[in-house]
C-alpha positions in Angstrom: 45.3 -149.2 18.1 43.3 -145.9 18.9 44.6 -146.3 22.3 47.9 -146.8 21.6 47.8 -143.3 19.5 46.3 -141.7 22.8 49.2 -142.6 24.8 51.4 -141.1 22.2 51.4 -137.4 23.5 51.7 -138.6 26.8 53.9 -141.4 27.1 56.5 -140.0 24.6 56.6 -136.8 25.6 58.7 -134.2 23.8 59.1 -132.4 26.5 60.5 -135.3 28.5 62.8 -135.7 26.1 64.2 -132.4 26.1 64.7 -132.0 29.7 66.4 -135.5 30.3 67.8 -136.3 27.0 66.4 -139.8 26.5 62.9 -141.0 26.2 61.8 -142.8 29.2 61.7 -147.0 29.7 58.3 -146.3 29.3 59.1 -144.8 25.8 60.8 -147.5 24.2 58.5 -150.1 25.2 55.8 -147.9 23.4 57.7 -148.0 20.9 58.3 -151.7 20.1 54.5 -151.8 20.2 54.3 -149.2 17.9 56.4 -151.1 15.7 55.2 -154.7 16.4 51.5 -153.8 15.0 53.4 -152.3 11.8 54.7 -155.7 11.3 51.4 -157.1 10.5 49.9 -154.0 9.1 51.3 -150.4 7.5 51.4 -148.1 10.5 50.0 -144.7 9.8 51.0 -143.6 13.1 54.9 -144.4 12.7 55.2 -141.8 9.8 52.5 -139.1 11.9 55.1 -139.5 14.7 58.2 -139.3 12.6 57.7 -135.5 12.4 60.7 -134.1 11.2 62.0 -132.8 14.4 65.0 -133.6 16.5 63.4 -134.9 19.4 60.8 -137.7 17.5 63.5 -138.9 15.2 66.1 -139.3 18.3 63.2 -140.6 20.3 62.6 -143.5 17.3 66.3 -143.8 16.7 67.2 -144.8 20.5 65.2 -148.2 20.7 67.4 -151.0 20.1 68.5 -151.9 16.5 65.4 -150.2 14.9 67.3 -149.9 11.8 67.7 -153.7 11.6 64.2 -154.0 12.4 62.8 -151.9 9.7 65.3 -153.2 6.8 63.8 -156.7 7.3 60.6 -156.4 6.9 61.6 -154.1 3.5 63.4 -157.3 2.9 60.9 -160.1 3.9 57.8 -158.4 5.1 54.7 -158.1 3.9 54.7 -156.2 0.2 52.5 -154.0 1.3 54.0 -152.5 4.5 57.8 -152.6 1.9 57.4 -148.8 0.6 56.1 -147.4 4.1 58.7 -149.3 5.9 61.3 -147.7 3.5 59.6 -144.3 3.7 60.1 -144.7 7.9 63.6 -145.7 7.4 64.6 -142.7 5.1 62.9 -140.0 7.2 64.7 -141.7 10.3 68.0 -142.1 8.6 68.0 -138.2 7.0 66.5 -136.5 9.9 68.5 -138.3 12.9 71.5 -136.2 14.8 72.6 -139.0 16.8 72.1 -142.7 15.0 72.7 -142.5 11.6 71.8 -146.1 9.6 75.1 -147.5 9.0 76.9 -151.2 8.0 75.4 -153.8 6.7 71.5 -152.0 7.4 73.1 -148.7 5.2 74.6 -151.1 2.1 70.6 -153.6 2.3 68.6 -150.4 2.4 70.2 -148.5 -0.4 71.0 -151.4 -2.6 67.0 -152.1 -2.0 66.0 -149.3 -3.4 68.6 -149.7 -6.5 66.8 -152.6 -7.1 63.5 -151.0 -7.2 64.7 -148.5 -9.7 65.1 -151.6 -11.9 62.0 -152.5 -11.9 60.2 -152.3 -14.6 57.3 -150.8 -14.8 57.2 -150.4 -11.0 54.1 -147.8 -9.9 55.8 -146.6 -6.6 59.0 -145.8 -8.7 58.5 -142.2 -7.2 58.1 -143.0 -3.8 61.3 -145.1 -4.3 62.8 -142.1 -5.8 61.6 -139.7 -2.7 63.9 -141.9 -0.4 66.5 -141.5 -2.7 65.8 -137.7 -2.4 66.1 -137.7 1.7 69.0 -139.9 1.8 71.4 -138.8 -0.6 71.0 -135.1 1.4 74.1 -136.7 3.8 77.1 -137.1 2.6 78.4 -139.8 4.5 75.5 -142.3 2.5 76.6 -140.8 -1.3 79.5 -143.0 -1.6 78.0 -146.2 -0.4 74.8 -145.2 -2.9 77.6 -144.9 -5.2 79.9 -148.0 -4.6 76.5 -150.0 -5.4 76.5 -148.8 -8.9 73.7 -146.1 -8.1 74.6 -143.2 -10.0 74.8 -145.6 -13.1 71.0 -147.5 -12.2 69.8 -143.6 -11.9 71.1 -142.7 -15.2 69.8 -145.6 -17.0 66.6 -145.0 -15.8 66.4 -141.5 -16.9 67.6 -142.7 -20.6 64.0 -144.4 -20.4 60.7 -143.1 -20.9 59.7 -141.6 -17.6 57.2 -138.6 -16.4 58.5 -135.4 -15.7 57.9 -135.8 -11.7 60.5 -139.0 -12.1 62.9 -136.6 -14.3 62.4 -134.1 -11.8 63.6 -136.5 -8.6 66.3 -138.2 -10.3 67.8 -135.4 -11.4 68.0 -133.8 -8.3 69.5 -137.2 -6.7 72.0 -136.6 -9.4 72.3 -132.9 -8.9 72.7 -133.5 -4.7 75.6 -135.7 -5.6 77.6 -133.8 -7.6 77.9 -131.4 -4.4 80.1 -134.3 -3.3 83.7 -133.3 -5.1 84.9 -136.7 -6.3 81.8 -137.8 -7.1 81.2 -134.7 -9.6 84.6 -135.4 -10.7 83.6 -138.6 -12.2 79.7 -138.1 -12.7 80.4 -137.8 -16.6 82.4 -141.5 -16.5 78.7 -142.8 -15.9 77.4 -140.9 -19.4 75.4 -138.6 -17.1 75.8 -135.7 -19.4 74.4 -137.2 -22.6 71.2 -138.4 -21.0 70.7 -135.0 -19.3 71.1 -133.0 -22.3 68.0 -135.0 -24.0 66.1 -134.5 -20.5 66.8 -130.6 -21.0 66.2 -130.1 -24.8 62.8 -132.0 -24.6 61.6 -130.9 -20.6 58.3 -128.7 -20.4 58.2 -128.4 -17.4 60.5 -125.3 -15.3 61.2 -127.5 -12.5 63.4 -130.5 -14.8 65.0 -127.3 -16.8 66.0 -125.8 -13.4 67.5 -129.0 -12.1 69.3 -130.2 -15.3 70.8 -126.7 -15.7 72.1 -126.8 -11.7 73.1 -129.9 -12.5 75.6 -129.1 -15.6 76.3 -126.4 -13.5 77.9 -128.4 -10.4 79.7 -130.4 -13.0 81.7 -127.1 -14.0 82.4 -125.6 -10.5 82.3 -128.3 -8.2 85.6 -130.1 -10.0 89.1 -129.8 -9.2 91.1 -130.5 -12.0 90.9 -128.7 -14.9 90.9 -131.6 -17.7 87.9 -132.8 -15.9 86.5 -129.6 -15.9 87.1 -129.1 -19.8 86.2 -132.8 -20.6 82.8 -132.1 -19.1 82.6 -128.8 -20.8 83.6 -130.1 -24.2 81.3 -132.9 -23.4 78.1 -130.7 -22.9 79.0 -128.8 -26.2 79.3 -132.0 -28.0 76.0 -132.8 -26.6 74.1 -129.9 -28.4 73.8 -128.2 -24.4 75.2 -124.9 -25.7 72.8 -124.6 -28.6 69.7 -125.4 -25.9 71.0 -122.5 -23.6 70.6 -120.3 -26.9 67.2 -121.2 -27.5 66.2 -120.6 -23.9 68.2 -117.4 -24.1 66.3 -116.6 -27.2 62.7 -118.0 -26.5 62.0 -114.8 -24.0 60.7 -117.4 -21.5 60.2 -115.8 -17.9 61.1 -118.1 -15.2 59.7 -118.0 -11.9 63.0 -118.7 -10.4 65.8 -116.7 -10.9 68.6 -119.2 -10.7 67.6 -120.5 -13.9 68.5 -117.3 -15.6 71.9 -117.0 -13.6 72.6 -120.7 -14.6 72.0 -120.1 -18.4 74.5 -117.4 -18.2 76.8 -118.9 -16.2 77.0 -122.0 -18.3 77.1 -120.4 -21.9 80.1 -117.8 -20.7 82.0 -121.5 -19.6 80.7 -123.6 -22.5 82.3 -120.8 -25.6 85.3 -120.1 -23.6 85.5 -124.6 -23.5 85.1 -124.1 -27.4 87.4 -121.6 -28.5 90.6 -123.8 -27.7 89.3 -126.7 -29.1 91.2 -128.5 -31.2 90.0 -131.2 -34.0 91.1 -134.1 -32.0 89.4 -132.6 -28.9 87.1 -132.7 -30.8 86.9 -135.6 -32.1 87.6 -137.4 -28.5 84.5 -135.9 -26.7 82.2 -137.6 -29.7 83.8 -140.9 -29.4 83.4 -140.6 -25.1 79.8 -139.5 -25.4 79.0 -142.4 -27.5 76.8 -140.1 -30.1 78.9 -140.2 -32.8 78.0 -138.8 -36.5 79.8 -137.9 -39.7 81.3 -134.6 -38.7 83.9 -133.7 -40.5 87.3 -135.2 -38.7 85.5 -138.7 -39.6 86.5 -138.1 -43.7 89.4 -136.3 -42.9 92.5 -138.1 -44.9 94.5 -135.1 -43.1 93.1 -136.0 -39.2 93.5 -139.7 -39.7 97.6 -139.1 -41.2 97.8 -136.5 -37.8 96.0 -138.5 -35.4 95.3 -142.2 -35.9 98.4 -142.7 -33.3 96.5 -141.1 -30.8 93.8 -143.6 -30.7 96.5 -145.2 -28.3 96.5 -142.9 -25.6 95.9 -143.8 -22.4 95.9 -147.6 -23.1 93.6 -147.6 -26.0 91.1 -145.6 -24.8 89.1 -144.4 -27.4 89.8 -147.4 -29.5 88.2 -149.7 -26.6 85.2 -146.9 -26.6 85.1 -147.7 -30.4 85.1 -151.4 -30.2 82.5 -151.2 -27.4 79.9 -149.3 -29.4 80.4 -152.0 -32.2 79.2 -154.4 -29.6 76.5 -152.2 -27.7 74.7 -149.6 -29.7 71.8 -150.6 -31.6 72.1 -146.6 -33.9 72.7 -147.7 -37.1 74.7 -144.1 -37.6 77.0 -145.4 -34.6 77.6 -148.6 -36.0 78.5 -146.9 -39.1 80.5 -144.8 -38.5 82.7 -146.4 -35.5 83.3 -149.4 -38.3 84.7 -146.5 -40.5 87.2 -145.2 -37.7 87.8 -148.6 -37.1 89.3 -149.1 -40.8 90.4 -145.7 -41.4 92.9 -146.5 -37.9 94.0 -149.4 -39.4 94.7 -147.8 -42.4 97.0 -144.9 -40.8 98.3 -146.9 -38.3 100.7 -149.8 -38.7 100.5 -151.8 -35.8 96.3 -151.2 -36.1 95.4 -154.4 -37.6 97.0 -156.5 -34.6 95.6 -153.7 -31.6 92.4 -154.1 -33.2 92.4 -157.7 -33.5 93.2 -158.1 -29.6 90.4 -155.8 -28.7 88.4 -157.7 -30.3 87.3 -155.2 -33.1 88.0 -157.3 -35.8 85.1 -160.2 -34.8 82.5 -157.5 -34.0 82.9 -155.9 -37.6 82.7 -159.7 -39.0 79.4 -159.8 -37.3 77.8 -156.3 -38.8 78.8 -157.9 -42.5 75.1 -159.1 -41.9 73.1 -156.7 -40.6 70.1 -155.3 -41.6 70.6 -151.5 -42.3 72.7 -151.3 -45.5 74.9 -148.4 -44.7 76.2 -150.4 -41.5 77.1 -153.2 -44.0 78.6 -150.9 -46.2 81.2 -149.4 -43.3 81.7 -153.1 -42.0 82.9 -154.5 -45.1 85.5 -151.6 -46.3 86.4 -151.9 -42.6 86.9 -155.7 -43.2 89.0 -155.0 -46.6 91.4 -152.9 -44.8 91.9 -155.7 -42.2 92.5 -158.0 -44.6 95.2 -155.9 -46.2 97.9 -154.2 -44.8 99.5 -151.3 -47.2 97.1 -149.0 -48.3 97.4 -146.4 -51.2 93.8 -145.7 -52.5 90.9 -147.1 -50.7 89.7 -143.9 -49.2 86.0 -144.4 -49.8 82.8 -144.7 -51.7 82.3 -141.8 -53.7 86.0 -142.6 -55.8 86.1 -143.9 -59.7 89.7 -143.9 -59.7 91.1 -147.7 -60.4 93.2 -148.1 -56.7 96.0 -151.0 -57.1 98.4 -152.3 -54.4 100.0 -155.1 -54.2 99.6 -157.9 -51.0 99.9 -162.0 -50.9 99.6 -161.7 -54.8 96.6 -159.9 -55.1 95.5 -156.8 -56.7 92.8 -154.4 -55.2 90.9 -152.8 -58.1 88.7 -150.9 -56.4 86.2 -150.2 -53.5 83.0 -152.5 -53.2 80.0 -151.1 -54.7 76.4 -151.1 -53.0 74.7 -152.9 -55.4 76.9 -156.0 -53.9 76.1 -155.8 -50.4 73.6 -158.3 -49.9 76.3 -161.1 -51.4 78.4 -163.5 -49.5 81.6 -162.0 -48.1 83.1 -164.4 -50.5 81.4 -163.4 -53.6 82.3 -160.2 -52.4 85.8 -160.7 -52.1 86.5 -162.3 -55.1 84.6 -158.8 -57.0 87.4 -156.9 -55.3 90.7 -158.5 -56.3 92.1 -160.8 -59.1 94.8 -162.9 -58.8 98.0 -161.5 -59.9 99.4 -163.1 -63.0 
């Protein structure tokens, strides 16, 4: 092996390379053997010679099918010539100017390290995320990176508990993307923002700050069309970003670099002019989208329900499917609450609610949360479940009423709403505390 390495300065010679072009015969064979030994053992030499510069890369990339070479033994190899291998393959594939990786080589080698990012637990997670880093710097691999559910795998990850190196790489893979204008345009559909915002209101180190902010940034300039533009800028105030930029304004903090500073500015001056035309339902939409909803005040609103339960069928159901699907997904007890409330509080305003809701599906995944364990979730669930059950509404408008509510429906009379202290009974029992039947 030591010889091999001697022959390297003289057998693939830079300077042959620049004169004619091409590395010599002579080259490539070196070359294969170069690569044959790494297939048996991890190669220091391949990543020394992989440099950086045009002529090494080019040099690499001109043997015959390297790429295919070097994604099955990521594949199949030995494990512990995988990460290497994949570190050769990146640098190769970033650095190249005249074979980029491409086909079916491009789609196993990123979906390989999407996979990585999955595992838990994994100790070369930021080796995995360094390749990342190199080849999401060209364009033409960000949408194949994307088409394999990337953006989303990177997001979920950063919702986890990871160091702030990890925070640090995967933001920027996020932040590199978002240079790409349809992929900023729908960065937020993968519930980027949310996750970021946490990463910036807890990061302590200047580096995370910096890329989260450039980040939000990118998300307000690089877009098109100016709903996407606003969503994401509603979105960030709904997320608490605009209070965070106040406390960094506030804090005094010098920052070594001055794009931080530039970024703050940028984003606050874009974020209150997003909040000045902001109207309840805006509102109201941008917490049901970021899936962090809370009991702000549209949610007891008798006046926003009469306005705007309608809405809730915009855009085929949109928000209403958001609403269902955070009955079935989150595991925050203030979520679950407060989406069963909307839940009921749409059926109540809107007529045909009982039958949308029904088809979505909302009607069996409030049924379920009769029985769950925090007692404000069962408390929603089962007004949610009366006002299923019945379908003309004149009182039932919430906990904190003692007035004696009556309506009339099958036969029945609704007295009033269910108090606490007869959550933990049978939905039956519970039931038959609510009405009477009419004499």
């Amino acid at each position: 092996m030591a010889n091999l390495s001697a022959k390297l300065d003289s057998v693939l010679s830079i300077d042959e390379i620049e004169k004619t072009g091409m590395p010599s015969q002579r080259s490539h064979q070196l070359i294969r053997q170069l690569v044959a030994n790494h297939h048996r053992t991890s190669n220091p030499f391949l990543c020394v010679y992989i440099r950086g510069d045009k002529c090494s890369v080019n040099c690499m990339c001109s043997a015959p099918a390297i790429y295919a070479y070097f994604v099955v033994q990521i594949l199949y190899g030995y494990i512990h010539i995988r990460l290497p291998t994949a570190l050769i393959i990146a640098k190769i594939a970033c650095w190249t100017t005249s074979e980029p990786i491409e086909g079916s080589d491009l789609n196993l080698f990123l979906t390989w390290l999407r996979d990585q990012l999955k595992v838990s637990g994994n100790e070369y997670l930021q080796s995995i995320a360094r390749c990342l880093q190199m080849m999401l710097q060209n364009d033409r691999y960000r949408d194949v990176f994307v088409g394999i559910d990337g953006i989303n795998t990177i997001v979920h990850v950063l919702s986890g508990r990871v160091n702030f190196q990890i925070q640090y790489q995967l933001c920027f893979c996020l932040w590199i993307l978002t240079f790409n204008e349809p992929l900023a345009t729908k960065m937020n559909k993968y519930n980027a923002i949310p996750v970021l915002a946490d990463i910036l209101s807890e990061a302590v180190k200047e580096k995370v700050t910096r890329m989260t902010l450039a980040t939000f940034r990118n998300l307000i300039e690089k877009p098109t069309d100016a709903e996407i533009i606003r969503d994401n800028a509603i979105t960030m105030v709904q997320c608490k970003v605009l209070k965070q930029l106040e406390i960094l304004q506030q804090s005094g903090q010098k920052f070594d670099d001055v794009d931080i500073k530039e970024d703050i500015d940028f984003l606050t001056e874009k974020l209150l002019a997003s909040v000045q035309d902001l109207s309840s339902f805006d509102e109201y939409a941008t917490e049901v989208k970021s899936g962090r909803l809370e009991w702000s005040p549209v949610h007891s609103s008798d006046k926003f329900w009469r306005e705007n339960a309608s809405r809730l069928n915009e855009k085929n159901y949109e928000l209403l499917k958001i609403l269902v699907r955070l009955l079935e997904t989150s595991k925050d007890p203030l979520v679950l609450s407060v989406a069963s409330h909307d839940l009921g509080e749409y059926v109540r305003h809107y007529g045909r609610g009982k039958v949308v809701t029904e088809n979505l599906g909302g009607k069996h995944l409030v049924m379920q949360l009769l029985t769950h364990e925090d007692p404000n979730v069962r408390y929603e669930a089962l007004l949610c479940v009366q006002k299923l059950m019945v379908q003309k509404w004149y009182g039932i408008s919430g906990e904190t009423t003692r007035e004696r509510h009556r309506t009339y429906e099958r036969g029945y009379e609704v007295l009033e709403p269910v108090p606490r202290t007869v959550l933990d009974l049978p939905l039956i029992y519970c039931s038959f505390l609510c009405v009477k039947s009419k004499a």
